[in-house]
C-alpha positions as CSV (number, residue, x, y, z in Angstrom):
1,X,26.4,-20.7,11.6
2,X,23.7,-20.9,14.2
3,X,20.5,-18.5,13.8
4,X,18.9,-18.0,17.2
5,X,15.3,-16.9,18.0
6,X,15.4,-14.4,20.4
7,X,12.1,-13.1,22.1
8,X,10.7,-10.1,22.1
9,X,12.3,-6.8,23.3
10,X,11.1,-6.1,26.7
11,X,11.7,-2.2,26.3
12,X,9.6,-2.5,23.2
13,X,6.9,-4.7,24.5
14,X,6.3,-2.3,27.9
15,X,6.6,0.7,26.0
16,X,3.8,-0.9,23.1
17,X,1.2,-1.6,26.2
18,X,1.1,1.7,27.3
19,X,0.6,3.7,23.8
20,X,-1.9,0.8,22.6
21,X,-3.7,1.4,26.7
22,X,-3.8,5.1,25.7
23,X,-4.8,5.1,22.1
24,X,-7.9,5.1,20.3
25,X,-9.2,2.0,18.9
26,X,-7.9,-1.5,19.5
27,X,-3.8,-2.1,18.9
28,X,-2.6,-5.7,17.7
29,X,1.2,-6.1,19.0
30,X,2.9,-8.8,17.0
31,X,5.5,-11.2,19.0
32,X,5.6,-9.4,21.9
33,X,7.8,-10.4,24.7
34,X,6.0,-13.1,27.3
35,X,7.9,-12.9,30.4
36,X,7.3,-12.1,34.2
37,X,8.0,-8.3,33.6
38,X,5.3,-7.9,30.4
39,X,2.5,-10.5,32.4
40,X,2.9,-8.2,35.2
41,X,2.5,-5.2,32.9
42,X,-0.2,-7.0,31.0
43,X,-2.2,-8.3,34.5
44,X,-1.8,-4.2,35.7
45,X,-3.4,-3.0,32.3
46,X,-6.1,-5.3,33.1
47,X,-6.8,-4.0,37.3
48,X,-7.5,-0.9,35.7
49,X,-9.7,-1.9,33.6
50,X,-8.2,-2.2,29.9
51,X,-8.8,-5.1,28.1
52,X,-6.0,-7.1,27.0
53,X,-6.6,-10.1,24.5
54,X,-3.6,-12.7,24.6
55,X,-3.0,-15.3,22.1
56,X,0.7,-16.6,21.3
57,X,2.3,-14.9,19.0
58,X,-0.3,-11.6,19.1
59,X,-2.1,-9.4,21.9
60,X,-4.3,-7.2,21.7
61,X,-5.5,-3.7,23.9
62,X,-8.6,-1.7,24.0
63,X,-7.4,1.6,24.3
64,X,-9.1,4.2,25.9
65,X,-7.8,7.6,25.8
66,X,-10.1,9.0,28.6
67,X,-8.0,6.6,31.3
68,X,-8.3,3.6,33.2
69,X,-12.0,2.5,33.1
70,X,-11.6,0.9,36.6
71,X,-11.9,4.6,39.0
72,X,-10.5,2.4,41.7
73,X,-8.1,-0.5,41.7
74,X,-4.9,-1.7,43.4
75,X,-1.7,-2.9,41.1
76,X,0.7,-4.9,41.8
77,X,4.0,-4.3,39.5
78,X,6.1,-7.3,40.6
79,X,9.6,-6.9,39.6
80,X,8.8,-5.1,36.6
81,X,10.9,-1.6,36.6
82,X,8.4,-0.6,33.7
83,X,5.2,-1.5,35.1
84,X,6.1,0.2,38.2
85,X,7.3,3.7,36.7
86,X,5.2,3.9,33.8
87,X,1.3,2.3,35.0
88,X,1.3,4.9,37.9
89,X,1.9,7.4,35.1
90,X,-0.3,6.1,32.6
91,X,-3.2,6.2,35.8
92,X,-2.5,9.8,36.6
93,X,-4.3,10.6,33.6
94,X,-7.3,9.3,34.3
95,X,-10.0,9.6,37.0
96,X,-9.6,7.9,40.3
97,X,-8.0,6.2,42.8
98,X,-4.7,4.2,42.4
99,X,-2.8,2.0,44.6
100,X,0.4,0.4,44.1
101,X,2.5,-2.0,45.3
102,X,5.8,-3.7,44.3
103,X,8.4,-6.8,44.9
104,X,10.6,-6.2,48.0
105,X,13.2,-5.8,44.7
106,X,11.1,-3.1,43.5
107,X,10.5,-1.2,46.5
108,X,14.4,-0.3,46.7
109,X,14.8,1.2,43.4
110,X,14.4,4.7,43.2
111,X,11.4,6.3,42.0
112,X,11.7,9.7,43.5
113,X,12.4,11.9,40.2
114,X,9.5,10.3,38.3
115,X,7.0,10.9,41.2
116,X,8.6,14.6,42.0
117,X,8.3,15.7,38.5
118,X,4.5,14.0,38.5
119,X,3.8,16.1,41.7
120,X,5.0,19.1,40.4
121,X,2.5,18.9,37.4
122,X,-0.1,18.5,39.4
123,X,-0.8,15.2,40.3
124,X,-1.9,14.3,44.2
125,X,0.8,10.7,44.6
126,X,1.8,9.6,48.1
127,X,4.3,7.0,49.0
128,X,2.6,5.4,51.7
129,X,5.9,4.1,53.2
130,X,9.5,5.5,51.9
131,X,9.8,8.5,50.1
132,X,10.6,7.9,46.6
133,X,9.4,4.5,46.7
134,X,6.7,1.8,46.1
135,X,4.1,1.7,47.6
136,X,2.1,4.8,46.4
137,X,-1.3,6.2,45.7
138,X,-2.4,8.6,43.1
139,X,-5.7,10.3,43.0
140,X,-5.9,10.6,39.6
141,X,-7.9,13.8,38.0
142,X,-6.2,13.7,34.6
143,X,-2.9,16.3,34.3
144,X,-3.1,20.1,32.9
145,X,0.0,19.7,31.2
146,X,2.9,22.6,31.1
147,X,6.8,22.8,31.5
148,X,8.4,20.6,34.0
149,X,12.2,19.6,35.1
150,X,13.2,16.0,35.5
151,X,16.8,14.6,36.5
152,X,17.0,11.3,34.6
153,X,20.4,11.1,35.7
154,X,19.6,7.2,37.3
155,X,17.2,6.0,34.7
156,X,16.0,7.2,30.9
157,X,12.3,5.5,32.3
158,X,11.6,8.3,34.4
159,X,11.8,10.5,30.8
160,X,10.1,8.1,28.9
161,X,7.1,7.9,31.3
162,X,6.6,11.4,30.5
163,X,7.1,11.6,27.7
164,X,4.1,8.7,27.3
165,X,1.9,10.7,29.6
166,X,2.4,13.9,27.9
167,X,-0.3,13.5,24.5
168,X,-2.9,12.6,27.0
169,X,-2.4,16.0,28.9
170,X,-4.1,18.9,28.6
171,X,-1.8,21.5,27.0
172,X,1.1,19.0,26.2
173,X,4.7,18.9,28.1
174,X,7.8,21.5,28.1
175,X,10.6,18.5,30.0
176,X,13.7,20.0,30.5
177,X,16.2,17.5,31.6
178,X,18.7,18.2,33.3
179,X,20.9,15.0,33.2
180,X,20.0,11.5,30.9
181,X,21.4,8.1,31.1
182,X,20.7,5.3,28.4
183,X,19.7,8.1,25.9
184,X,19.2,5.4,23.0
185,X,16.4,4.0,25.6
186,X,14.4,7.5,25.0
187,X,14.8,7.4,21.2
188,X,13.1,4.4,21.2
189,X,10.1,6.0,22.6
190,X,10.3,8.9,20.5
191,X,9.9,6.9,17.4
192,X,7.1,4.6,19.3
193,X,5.0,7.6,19.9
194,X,5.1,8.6,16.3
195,X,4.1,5.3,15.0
196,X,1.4,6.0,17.3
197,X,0.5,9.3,16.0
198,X,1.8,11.7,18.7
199,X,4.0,14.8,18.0
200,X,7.4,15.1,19.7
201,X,10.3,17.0,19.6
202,X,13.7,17.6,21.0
203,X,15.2,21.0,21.5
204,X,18.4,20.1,23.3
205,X,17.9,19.2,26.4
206,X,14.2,19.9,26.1
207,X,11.7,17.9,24.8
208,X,8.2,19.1,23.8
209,X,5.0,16.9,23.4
210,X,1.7,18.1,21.9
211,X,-1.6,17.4,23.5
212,X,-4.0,15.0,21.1
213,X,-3.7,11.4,22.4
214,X,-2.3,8.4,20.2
215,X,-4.2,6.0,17.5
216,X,-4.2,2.7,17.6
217,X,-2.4,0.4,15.1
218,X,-1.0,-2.7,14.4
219,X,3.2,-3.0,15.6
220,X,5.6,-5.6,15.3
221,X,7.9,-6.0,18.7
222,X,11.2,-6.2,17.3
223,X,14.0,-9.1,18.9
224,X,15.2,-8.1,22.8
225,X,19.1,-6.5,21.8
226,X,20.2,-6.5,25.5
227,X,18.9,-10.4,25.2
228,X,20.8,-11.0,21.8
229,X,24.0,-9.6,23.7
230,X,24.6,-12.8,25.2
231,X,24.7,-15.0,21.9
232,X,26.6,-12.5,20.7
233,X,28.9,-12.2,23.6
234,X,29.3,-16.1,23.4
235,X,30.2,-16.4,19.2
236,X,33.1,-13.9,20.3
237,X,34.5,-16.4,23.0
238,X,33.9,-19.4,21.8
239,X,35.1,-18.7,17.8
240,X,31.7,-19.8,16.6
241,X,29.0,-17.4,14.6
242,X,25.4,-16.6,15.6
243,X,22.9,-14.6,14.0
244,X,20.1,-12.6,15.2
245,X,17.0,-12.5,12.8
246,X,15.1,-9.2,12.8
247,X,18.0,-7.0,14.5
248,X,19.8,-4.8,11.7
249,X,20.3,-1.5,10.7
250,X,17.0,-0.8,11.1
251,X,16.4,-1.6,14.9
252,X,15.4,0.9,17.5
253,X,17.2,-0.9,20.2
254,X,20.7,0.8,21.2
255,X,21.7,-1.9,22.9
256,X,22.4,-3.5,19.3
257,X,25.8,-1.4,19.7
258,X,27.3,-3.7,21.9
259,X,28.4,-5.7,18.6
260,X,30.6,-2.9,18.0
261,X,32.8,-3.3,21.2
262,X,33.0,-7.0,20.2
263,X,34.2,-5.7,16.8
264,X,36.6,-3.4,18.7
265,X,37.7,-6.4,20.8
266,X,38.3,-8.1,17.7
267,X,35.1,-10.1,16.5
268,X,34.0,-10.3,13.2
269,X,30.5,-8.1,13.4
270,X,27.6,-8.1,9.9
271,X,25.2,-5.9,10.6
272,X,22.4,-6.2,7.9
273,X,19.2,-4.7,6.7
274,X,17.4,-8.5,8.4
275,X,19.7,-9.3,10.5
276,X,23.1,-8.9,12.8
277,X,26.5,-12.0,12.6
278,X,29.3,-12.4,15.0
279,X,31.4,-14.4,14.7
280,X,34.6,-15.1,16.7
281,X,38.3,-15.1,15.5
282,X,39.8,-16.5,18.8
283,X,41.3,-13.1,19.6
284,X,39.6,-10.6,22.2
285,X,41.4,-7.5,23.0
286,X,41.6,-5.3,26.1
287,X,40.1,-2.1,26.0
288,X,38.8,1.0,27.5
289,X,34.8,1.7,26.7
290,X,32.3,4.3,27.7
291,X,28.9,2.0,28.1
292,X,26.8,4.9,29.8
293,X,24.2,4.4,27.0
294,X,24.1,1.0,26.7
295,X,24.5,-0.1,30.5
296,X,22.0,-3.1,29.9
297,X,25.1,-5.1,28.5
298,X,27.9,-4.2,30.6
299,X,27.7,-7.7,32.9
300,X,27.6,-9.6,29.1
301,X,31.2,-7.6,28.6
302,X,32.1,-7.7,32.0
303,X,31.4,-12.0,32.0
304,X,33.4,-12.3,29.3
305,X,36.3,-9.8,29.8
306,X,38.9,-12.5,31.6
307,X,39.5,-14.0,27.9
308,X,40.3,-10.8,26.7
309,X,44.7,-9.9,26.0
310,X,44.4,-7.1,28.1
311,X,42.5,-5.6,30.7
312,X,39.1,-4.6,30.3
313,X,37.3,-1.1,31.6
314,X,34.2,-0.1,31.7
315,X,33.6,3.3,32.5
316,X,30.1,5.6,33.1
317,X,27.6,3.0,34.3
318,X,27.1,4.4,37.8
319,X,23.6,3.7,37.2
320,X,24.0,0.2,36.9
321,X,24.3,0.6,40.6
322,X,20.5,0.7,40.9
323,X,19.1,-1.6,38.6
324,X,17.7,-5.1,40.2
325,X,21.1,-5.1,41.9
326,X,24.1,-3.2,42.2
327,X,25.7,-5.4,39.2
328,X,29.0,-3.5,39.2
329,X,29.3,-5.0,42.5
330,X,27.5,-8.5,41.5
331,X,30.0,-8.5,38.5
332,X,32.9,-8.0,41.0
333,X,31.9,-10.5,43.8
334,X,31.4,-13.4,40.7
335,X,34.4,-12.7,38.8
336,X,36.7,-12.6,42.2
337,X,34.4,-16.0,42.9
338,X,36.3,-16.9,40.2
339,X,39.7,-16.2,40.4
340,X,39.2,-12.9,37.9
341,X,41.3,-9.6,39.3
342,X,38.7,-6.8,39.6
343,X,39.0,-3.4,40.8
344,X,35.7,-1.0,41.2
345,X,35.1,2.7,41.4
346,X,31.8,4.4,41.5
347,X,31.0,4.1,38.4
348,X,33.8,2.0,36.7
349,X,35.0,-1.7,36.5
350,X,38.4,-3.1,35.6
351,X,38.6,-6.7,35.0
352,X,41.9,-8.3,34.5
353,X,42.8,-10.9,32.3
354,X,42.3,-14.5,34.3
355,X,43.1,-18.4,33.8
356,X,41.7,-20.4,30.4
357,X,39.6,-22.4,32.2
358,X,38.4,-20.0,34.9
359,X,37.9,-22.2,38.2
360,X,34.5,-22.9,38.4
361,X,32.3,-21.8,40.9
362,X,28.3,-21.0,42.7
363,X,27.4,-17.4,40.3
364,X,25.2,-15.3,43.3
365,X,22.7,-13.5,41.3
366,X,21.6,-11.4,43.4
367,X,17.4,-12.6,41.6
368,X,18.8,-10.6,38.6
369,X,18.4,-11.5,35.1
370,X,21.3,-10.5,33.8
371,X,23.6,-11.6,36.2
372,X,22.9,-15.3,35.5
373,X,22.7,-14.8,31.9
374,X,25.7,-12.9,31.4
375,X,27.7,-15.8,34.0
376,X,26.3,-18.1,31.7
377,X,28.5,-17.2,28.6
378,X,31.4,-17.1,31.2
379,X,30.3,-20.8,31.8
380,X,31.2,-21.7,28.5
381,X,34.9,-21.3,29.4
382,X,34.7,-22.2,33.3
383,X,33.5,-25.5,33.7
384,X,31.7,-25.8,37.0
385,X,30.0,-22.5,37.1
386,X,26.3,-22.9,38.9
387,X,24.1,-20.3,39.8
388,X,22.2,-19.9,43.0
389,X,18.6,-18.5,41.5
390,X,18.7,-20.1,37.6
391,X,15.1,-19.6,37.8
392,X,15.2,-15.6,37.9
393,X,15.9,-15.2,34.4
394,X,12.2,-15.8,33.6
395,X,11.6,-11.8,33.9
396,X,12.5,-11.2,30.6
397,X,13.5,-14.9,29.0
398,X,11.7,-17.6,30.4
399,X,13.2,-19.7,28.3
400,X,16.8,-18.7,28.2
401,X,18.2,-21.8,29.6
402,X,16.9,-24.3,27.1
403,X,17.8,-21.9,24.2
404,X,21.2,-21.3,25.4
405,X,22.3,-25.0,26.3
406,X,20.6,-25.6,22.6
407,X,23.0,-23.2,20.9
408,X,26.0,-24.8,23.3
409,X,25.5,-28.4,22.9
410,X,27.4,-28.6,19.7
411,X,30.4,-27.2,21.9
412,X,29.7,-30.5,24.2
413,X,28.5,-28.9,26.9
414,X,25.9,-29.7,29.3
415,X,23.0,-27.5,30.3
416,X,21.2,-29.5,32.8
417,X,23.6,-29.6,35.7
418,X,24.9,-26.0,35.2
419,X,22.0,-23.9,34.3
420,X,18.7,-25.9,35.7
């Protein structure tokens, strides 16, 4: 049985930067996640003004729960999704003036409900160019606070930036949402605020958040689940077992629920207090699964679904339509690229059943993440698969390729040619 190191959650990390930014006193995050996404997030922090201390295996953040101490400063959020839906947020409470910029990547995913719902509390933002989209401006004169409406129908980070911003307001926040996808996503900032001392509450579809700022503390990033996915993913196909330290029935991260569709596909799944097993059996089933609230890890089913019995269809990840790519579609292109039967809808994907091995083939990824790491666990059965951008995968896991062709060389195969 092979135990894999996997780094720190990137949800976590991004989430932990904001509430140590905001709180008072000076927060110690424990094995964060060191990738492009949390640099970028990290580097932003700092053009504002907070100080960031970076060792290792530890950072640490001056908060300051008055704002940015920089009253004018331009960020650059890279590719970060995060970075450039939470740090605008973060700013409006402050005093000043903002700029901010973003990756051609960035600049075509949609921002508009975040920056509506910020608008409609109060705070003067412009998108310099497209509506709805990086770049913007915010003259920042902190936010009153009150009742707002939000459609987080496309992303859960347009709620959780809220939901952040709303202890440093005024007179707190009323959000009443009106649609949610990747609802485990907001739970984990629920229970990250009040480690941090904030008062939350859900009433339905209304969540309420007291004024009073956060306090600093010392937090412990917990393993990336969406990352562990594609160890996981790989145990199940190739009849091995892996385990993921610090991922149990503890974690915040819903994404750890995509070890119960390999259970229902027929994987052996040991979810402990310390830790998560899968093993494979040499049997994956077909099924039909709802992955609307764990979207993150429908390419790693989606890579591996032509060694499944049956069919495989994933349903309610229309969202996944406006992530770094359109990945239902990426998915799609790949698997046809390699002789896989797909049909798509708008927000479904059926994957047929293909050849053992696949024919290899180029993976396009489209410079997202997931894409090449989900392609590589379908690599493991389809000797010759190569990928266009390897290098893309250092947003969130710098070091994936060397970990993974570690974990695969028993299996005697080769990272260097196939992964870079």
């Amino acid at each position: 049985m092979a135990v894999v190191d996997i780094p720190g959650s990137k949800s976590i990390t991004a989430r932990a930067l904001f509430l140590a930014a905001a709180a008072d006193g000076v927060t110690t995050l424990l094995r964060p996640l060191r990738s492009d996404d949390t640099e970028g997030f990290a580097e932003g922090l700092t053009r504002l003004g907070y100080r960031v201390g970076r060792t290792p295996h530890a950072w640490q953040v001056d908060g300051r729960p008055q704002g940015p101490a920089a009253t004018d400063a331009d960020v650059y959020c890279r590719d970060g999704a995060t970075t450039a839906r939470f740090l605008p947020t973060l700013a409006a409470a402050g005093h000043g003036t903002y700029r901010f910029d973003a990756s051609a990547q960035m600049r075509r995913r949609p921002l508009l409900p975040l920056t509506r719902a910020l608008r409609d509390l109060g705070v003067d933002l412009r998108h310099d160019e497209a509506e709805g989209h990086h770049p913007l401006r915010i003259a920042a004169a902190g936010v009153e606070g009150g009742d707002v409406t939000l459609d987080a129908g496309q992303s859960s980070q347009y709620l959780t930036a809220l939901l952040l911003l709303g202890p440093l307001t005024r007179k707190g926040l009323r959000i009443t949402v009106t649609d949610l996808v990747s609802a485990p996503y907001v739970e984990i900032t629920l229970a990250m605020m009040r480690t941090f001392g904030a008062s939350v509450r859900r009433e339905g579809e209304v969540f309420v958040v007291s004024p009073g700022g956060y306090r600093a503390t010392t937090y412990a990033i917990e393993p990336d689940a969406s990352t562990a996915s594609y160890f996981f993913a790989a145990a199940a196909v190739t009849g091995r077992a892996v385990t993921v330290r610090g991922l149990g029935t503890g974690a915040l991260q819903g994404d750890l629920g995509f070890v119960d569709v390999l259970r229902r596909m027929g994987a052996r799944v040991e979810v402990g207090s310390d830790g998560t097993t899968v093993t494979g059996t040499g049997e994956l089933r077909g099924l039909t699964v709802n992955m609307r609230d764990i979207s993150d890890t429908m390419p790693t089913l989606a890579a591996i679904a032509p060694f499944a019995t049956g069919p495989v269809r994933i349903e309610d990840v229309a969202n996944t339509r406006v992530k770094e790519c359109d990945r239902l579609d990426a998915c799609a292109e790949n698997l046809r690229r390699l002789g896989v039967r797909v049909e798509t809808g708008p927000d479904w994907i059926e994957i047929h059943p293909g050849a053992d091995p696949l024919t290899g083939a180029e993976i396009k990824s489209y410079g997202d993440h997931r894409v090449v790491m989900s392609f590589a666990v379908t690599g493991l059965r389809a000797p010759g698969v190569s990928f266009d951008d390897p290098g893309c995968v250092r947003k969130t896991f710098p070091g994936f390729h060397e970990a993974f062709a570690a974990w695969a060389g028993p299996l005697g195969i080769s990272g260097g040619d196939r992964w870079g």
